[in-house]
N, C-alpha and C positions, 0 to 999 in steps of 0.2 A: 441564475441559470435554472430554467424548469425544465431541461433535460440535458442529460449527459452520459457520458461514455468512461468508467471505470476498468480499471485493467490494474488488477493485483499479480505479482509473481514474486516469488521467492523459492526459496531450496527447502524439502522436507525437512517439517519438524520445526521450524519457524513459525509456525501458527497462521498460516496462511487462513485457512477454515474458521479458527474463531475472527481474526479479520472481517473474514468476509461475512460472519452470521453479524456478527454487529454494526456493520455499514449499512446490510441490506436490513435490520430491526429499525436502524437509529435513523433512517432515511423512510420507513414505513414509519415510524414517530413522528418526523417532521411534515408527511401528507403527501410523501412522493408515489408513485406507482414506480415500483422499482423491482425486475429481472436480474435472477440472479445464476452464474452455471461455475462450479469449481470442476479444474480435472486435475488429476494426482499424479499421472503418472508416475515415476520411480518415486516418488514420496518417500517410502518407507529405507531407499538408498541413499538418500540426500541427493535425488531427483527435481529437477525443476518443479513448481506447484505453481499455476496460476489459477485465478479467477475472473470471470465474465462480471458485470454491474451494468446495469441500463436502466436509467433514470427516465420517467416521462410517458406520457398518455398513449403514447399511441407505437410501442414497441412490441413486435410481436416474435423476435427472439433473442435470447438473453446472450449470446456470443457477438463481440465489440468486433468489427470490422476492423482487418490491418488497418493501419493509419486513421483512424478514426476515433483513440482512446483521450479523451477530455482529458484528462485523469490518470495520470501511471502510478502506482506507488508499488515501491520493489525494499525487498527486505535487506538487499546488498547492492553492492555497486553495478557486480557484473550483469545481475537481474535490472538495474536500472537501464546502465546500457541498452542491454536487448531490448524492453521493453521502449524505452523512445526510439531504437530504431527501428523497431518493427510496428511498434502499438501507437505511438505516440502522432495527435494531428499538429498541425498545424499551428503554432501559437497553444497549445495546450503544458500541462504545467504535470513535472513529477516530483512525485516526495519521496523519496529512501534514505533508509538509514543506513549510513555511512562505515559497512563493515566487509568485510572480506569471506567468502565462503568460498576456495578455492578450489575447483574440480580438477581431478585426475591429471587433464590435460594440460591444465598449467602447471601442475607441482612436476609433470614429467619434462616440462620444457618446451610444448609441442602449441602451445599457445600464449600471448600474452593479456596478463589482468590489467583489466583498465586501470589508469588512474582517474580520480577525483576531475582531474582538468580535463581526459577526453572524456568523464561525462558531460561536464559543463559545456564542450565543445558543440556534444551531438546536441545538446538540446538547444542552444545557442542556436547555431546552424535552421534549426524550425522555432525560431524566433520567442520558442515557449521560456516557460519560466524553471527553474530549479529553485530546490529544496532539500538541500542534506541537514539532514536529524542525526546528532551523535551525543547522547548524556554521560555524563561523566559518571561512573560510580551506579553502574545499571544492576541491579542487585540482582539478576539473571537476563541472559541472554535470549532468553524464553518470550522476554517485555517491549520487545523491539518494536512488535506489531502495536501494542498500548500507544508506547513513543509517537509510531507515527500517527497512529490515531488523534493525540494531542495537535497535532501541528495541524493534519485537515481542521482538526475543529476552530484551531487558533486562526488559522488563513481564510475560515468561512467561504468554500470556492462553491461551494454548493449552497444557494441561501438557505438559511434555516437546521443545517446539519453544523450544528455548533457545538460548544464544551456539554452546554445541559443534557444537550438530547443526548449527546454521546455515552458523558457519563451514567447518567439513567439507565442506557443502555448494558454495559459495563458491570450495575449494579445485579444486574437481572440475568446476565448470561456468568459470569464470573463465580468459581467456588468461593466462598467465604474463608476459606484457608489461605488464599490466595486474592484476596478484595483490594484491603487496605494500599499494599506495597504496588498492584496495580494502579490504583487510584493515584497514588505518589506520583510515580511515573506519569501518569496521565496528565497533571495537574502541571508539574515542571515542565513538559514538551510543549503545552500549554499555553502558560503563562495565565493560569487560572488557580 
């Protein structure tokens, strides 16, 4: 694939932003031209967070067209959802990790949380592919993003954005207090 359409979201505080700084590093590693736009909105509430990613020579802006995202990776379920129904093309493929962040309006009743089967449905339904990440024994909830980042690397959907580059990447953006047990994680989603 020498271009494509990334689309990150998740709920503030999930680490959407280092996500996204290390895709757009680890994808400038492996010799992409690659656009990049995060927006925070409630971030700091436990507000939705996504990220724009646009792979390829000849992009001249970094916001992924509705139905146009190669690429969805969501930090929870309900974030997957939205994102293949809104983000997601055609035969394109999401990865999320398999966890629950339930907003207001579900915990009051006034909404229902997807399950596991209607994400599989939606994606189904646009013939793409699914990828639920969930490790056992995640030594912070913080690492979620690491996780997924393992399985992109593991699934290679982008040529050339693989465990090395990834990890490399990892080494360079990562506190040293916080390296190792990243790396862990990284390694196990992996399979490296």
């Amino acid at each position: 694939m020498k271009e494509a359409n990334i689309y990150l979201c998740g709920v503030g505080g999930q680490g959407i932003g280092m996500l996204s700084e290390v895709l757009i590093r680890a994808c400038m590693e492996a010799g992409y031209d690659v656009m990049g736009c995060d927006t925070h909105g409630l971030a700091q509430r436990g507000g939705v967070v996504q990220s724009h990613l646009r792979i390829g020579e000849h992009i001249y802006t970094p916001l992924v067209p509705d139905g146009e995202a190669d690429i969805v990776i969501a930090l929870e379920r309900l974030e997957a959802m939205r994102g293949a129904l809104e983000m997601l093309r055609e035969g394109g493929s999401v990865i999320y990790y398999n966890t629950t962040y339930q907003p207001m309006r579900v915990r009051s009743g006034a909404m229902q949380y997807p399950s596991q089967s209607d994400v599989e449905e939606t994606v189904k339904k646009l013939n793409g592919n699914l990828h639920a990440v969930e490790l056992e024994g995640l030594p912070d909830p913080r690492m979620q993003n690491v996780a997924l980042l393992g399985r992109l690397a593991e699934l290679e959907l982008i040529e050339g954005l693989n465990a090395a580059v990834i990890r490399s990447v990892l080494k360079s953006v990562l506190p040293e207090h916080v390296l190792e047990k990243n790396l862990e994680v990284f390694s196990r989603a992996s399979n490296s």
